[in-house]
N, C-alpha and C positions, 0 to 999 in steps of 0.2 A: 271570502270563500266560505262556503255553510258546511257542513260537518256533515250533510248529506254526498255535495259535490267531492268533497275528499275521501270519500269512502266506497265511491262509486265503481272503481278497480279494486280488486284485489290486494294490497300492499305486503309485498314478498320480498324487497330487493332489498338491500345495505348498499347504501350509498356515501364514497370514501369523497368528502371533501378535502382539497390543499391546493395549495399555489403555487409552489416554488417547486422550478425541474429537478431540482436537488432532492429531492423527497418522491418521484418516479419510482426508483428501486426499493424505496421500503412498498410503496403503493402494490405496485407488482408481485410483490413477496405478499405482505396478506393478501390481496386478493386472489390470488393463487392458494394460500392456505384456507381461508373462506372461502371459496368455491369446492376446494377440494371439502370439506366440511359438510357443502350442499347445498351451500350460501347461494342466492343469489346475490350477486355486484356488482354497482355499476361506478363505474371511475372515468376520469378524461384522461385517465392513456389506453383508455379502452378504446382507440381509434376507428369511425368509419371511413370506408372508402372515397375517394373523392365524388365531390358533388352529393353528398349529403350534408345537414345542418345538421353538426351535431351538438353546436351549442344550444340547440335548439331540444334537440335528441335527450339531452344532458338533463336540462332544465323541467321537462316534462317527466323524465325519470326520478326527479327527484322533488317535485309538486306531486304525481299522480301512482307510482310504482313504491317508492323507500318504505319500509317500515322503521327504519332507524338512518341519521345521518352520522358517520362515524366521520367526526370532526378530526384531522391531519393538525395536532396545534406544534409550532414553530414560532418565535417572536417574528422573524420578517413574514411566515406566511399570513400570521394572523393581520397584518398591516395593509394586505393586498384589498384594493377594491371586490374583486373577484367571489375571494372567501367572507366577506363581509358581505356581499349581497348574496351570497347561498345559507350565513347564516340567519339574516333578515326573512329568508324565503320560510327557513325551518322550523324559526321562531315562531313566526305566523301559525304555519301546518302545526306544531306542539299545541298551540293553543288549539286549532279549528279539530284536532284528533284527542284532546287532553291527556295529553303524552306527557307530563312533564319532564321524562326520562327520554325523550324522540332525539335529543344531539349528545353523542358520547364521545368525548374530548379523549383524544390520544396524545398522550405528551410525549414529544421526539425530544425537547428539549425545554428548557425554564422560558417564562413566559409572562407576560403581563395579560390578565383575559380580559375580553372584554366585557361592556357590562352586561350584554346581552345572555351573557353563558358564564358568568362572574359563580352562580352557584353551582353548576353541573361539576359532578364530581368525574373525573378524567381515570382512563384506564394508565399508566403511568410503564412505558416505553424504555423510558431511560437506564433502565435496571439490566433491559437482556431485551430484544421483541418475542424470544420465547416466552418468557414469562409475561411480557406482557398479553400476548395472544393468547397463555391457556387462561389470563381472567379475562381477557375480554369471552373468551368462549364460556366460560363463565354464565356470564351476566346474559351474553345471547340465552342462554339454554334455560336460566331461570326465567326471563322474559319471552320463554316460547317462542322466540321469532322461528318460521318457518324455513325448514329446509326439505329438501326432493329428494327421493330415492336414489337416486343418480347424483354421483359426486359435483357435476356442472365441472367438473375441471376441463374437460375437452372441450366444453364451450370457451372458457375462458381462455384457454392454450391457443384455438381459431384466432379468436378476437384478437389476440396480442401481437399473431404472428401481421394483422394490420396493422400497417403506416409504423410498425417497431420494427429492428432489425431486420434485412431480407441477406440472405446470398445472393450475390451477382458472380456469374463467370467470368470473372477476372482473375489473373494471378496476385495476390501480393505481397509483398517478405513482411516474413512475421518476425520479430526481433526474439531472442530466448534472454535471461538474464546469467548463461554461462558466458565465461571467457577463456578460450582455451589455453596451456599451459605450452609455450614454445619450445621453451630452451629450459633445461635444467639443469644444475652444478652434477660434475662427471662423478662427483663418489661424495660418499656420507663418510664418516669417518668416529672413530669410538675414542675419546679422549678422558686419560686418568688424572689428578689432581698430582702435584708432587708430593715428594713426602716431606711432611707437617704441615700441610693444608687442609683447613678443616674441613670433610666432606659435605659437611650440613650447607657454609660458602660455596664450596665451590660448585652443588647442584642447584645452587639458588639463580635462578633466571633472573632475578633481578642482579646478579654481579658479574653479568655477562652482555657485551655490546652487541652481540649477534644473538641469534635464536639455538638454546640448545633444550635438550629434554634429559632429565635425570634417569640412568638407567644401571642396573645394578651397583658396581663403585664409581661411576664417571656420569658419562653424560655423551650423547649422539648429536654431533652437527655438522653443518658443512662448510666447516673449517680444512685452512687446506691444509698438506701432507708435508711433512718432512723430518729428518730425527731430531730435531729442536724444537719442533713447528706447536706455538700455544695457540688458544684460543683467542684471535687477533683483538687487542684492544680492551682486554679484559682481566679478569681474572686466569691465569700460566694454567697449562698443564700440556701433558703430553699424549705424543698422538700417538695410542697403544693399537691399532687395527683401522682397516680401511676395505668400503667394499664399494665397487659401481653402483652408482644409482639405481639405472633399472634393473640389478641382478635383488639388490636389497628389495625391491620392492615387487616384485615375482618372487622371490623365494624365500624373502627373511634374510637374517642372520643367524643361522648354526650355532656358532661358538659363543652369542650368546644367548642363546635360549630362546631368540624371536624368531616367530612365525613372521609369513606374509602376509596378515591380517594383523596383528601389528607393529611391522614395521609401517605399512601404511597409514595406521594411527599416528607413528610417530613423523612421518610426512605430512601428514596432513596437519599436526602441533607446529611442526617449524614453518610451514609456509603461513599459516595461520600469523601467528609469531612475530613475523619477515614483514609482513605486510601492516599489520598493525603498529611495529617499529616503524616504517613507511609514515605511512600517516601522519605520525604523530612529528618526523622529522620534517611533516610537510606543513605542518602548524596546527594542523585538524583536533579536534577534543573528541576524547572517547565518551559514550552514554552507554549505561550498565543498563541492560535491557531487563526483564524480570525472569528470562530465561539465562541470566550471568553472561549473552555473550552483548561485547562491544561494536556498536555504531560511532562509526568517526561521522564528523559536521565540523565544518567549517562559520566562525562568526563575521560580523562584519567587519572585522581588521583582517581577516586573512582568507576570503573567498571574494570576486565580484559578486557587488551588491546588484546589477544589472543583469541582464539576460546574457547569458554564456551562448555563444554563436558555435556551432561544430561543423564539420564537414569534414565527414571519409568518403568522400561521392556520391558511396550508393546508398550513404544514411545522411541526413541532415536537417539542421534546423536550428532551433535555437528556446532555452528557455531560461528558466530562476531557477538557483539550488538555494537562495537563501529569499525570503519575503518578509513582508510585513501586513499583516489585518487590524488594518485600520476599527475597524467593527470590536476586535476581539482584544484593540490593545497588547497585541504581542508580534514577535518579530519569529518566522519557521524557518528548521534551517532541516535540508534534505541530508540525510544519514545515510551511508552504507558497513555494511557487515561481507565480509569475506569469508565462505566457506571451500575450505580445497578438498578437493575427491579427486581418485584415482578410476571409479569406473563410472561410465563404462569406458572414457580414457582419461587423461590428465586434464581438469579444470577445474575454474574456480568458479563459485554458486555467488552471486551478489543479493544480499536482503537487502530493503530498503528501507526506511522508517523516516519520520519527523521529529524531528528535535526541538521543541519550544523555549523561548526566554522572553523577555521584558525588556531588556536591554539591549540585545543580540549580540552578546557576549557570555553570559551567563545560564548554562541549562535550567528550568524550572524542574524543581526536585521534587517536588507536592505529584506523586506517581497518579491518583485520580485526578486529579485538576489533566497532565499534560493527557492521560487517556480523552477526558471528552472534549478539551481542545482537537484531539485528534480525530476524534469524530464525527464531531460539529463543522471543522476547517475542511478537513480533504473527502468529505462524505461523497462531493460532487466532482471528483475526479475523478476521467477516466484514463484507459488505458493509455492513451495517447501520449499523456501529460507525463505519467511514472514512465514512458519509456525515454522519453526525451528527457525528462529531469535525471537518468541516468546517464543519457549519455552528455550531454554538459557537463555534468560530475566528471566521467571517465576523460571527455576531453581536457577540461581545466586539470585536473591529477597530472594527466601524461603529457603536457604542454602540447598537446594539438597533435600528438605522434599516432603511433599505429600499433603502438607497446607501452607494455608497464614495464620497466627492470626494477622490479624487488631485490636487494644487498639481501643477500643471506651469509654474509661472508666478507673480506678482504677482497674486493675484483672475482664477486661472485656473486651472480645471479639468479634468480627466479623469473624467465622471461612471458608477457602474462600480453593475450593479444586483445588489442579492444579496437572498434565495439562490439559489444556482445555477439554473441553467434545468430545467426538470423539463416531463416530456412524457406522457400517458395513454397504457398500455399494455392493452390490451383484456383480457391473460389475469393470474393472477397465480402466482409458485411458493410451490407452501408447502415450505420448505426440510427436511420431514421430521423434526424434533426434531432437529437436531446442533448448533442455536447452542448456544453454552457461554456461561456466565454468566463475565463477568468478576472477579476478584475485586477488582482493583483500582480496577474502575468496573462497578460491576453498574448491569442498566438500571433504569429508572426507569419504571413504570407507566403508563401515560398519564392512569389514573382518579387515581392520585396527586402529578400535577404540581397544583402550586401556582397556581390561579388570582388568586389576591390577592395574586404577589409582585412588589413594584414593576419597572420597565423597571430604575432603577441599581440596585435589589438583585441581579436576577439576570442582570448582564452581571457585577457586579464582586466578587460573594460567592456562595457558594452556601448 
């Protein structure tokens, strides 16, 4: 091609090369930010309508329109046939334009280059894509590439809403990650140490079998009532006052000094408490997040290593709470966190996070190593996958029931409903083709789930 023919159009577009569907949503996000900019851009999830070639479309936009090829680098993308024959295409166009700056390498992740782009120095991703975008914006605005008066984001917003996500008027339940709060223990209760018991012990939650919280000379739990009655299985003391549950938690306690804003702090500590006592009676390992709260996970001695089967009728399916990436040499194990609130009624909020190890038994403590494991591993999951990998969890937890009973007490309760609350949404999305099949947990059929496999088969084997 002669340096006349390449110059013959106009060259105004940036053109995002990559491979792998996993990397869609970064693609969509800048492109959306360089158009909003003024950019023109042309990408392949920039989808035409059927009966257009738009590999054809693609290929011609990026021979005859690009003024820059903004290279998507990823070690498996860069492996692709695909992006090796776009960067063959670009290589060529750098020489016939003498661009030597014509492909500018985006690092999403480390990378072996190849030799074709071995010296192109890369806008570097890995840090924030904020920061990566204001140098790539940058280096566009030193290198003059042109942009239009008009942001082009409504073109690009058009474009997307093709062959990407549509609303279809269907209903269908949308899962929430609350669980509502069923049953509660009938009264809190305010309990004083005896005398010569050291109050520094006996406000210590560590020397107490149940969940309590330290509050003026004692401590508030829901222990039950009687004129002997201690703190069961712990550390004695005595039951100096007792108020109903739901009056404490509309009105406080008066006599001693708490509002009903926090007494529901202090509700919300014990069930916190209760539950993560829970857990951990259930074999599960805590992971100290960087916001101090705990994620419980299960390793491979005390969770199935297989796909957890669930069914409450109108939810079902089956997936992994614990994996292994082969790729990445490490074994994931799915986490949750329990947060309890009182409005706008009684439930519990579930976070969900991944937990990495090497052995899958042991957390990976290196806090940057497990961040971009985490973002590298589950970048390409979607909603689908966190909603069922919760409910496998809450199934396996509650042996295949329709409750949690959290002990906060001696034959005493926190009764907690699963699965999550789910609500009818009148429209539905059909997410366009991008889910990617997992390899490490590919889905499971619905026509091919097991209807004959017992309740303990498939909480505790798959």
């Amino acid at each position: 091609m002669s340096t006349t023919d390449v110059n013959a159009v106009p060259r105004t577009a940036l053109f995002i090369s990559h491979a792998t569907p996993e990397d869609n949503h970064f693609v969509r996000w800048l492109g959306a930010k360089l158009s909003a900019m003024g950019y023109e851009v042309w990408a392949d999830v920039m989808r035409l309508r059927g009966g257009s070639d738009w590999a054809r479309e693609l290929e011609n936009a990026l021979r005859k329109r690009s003024v820059k090829m903004l290279l998507v680098c990823t070690q498996s993308g860069l492996e692709k046939q695909g992006v090796r024959n776009e960067i063959e295409i670009a290589v060529n166009l750098a020489r016939d334009l003498k661009d030597t700056d014509f492909i500018i390498p985006l690092r999403l992740e480390r990378y072996d280059a190849p030799f074709r782009i071995a010296q192109s120095q890369y806008i570097d991703f890995m840090k924030g894509w904020a920061q990566g975008l204001a140098e790539l914006a940058d280096l566009l605005h030193e290198k003059s590439i042109p942009r239009s008066k008009s942001t082009g984001m409504e073109t690009w917003l058009q474009v997307q809403t093709i062959g990407s996500a549509q609303l279809q008027q269907k209903s269908e339940p949308l899962m929430s990650n609350w669980l509502t709060v069923r049953k509660m223990p009938a009264e809190i209760c305010y309990c004083e140490p005896f005398v010569g018991t050291p109050l520094d012990n006996f406000q210590n939650r560590q020397c107490h079998a149940w969940p309590v919280v330290p509050h003026r000379g004692g401590v508030l739990t829901f222990g039950r009532l009687s004129d002997t009655a201690v703190v069961e299985g712990s550390m004695p003391g005595k039951v100096s006052g007792a108020i109903a549950t739901g009056t404490f938690l509309a009105e406080g306690w008066a006599s001693l000094g708490m509002d009903p804003h926090q007494a529901r702090k202090v509700y919300s500590d014990l069930a916190a408490q209760a539950f993560e006592k829970y857990c951990a009676g259930r074999g599960l390992q805590g992971y100290v997040g960087s916001g101090g709260r705990i994620s419980w996970w299960g390793d491979i001695k005390t969770v199935p290593i297989g796909q957890v089967k669930f069914d409450w009728s109108f939810r079902r399916g089956a997936r992994q709470i614990i994996g292994q990436s082969e790729k990445r040499h490490v074994h994931w194990h799915y986490a949750v966190n329990a947060q309890f609130r009182t409005a706008p009624f009684l439930h519990a909020r579930i976070a969900a996070r991944l937990v990495f190890s090497e052995n899958g038994l042991d957390a990976i403590k290196d806090v940057r190593r497990a961040h971009t494991l985490r973002r590298s591993l589950a970048k390409g999951w979607r909603n689908p996958r966190w909603r069922d990998m919760l409910c496998a969890y809450l199934w396996w937890l509650s042996g295949g029931k329709a409750e949690l009973n959290i002990p906060v007490a001696a034959d005493t309760f926190i009764q907690i409903g699963v699965p999550p609350m789910q609500k009818s949404c009148p429209v539905t999305v059909d997410e366009g083709g991008d889910n990617i099949p997992d390899e490490d947990d590919p889905d499971i059929a619905v026509n091919d789930w097991d209807e004959d496999v017992s309740e303990a088969e498939s909480v505790e084997s798959d």
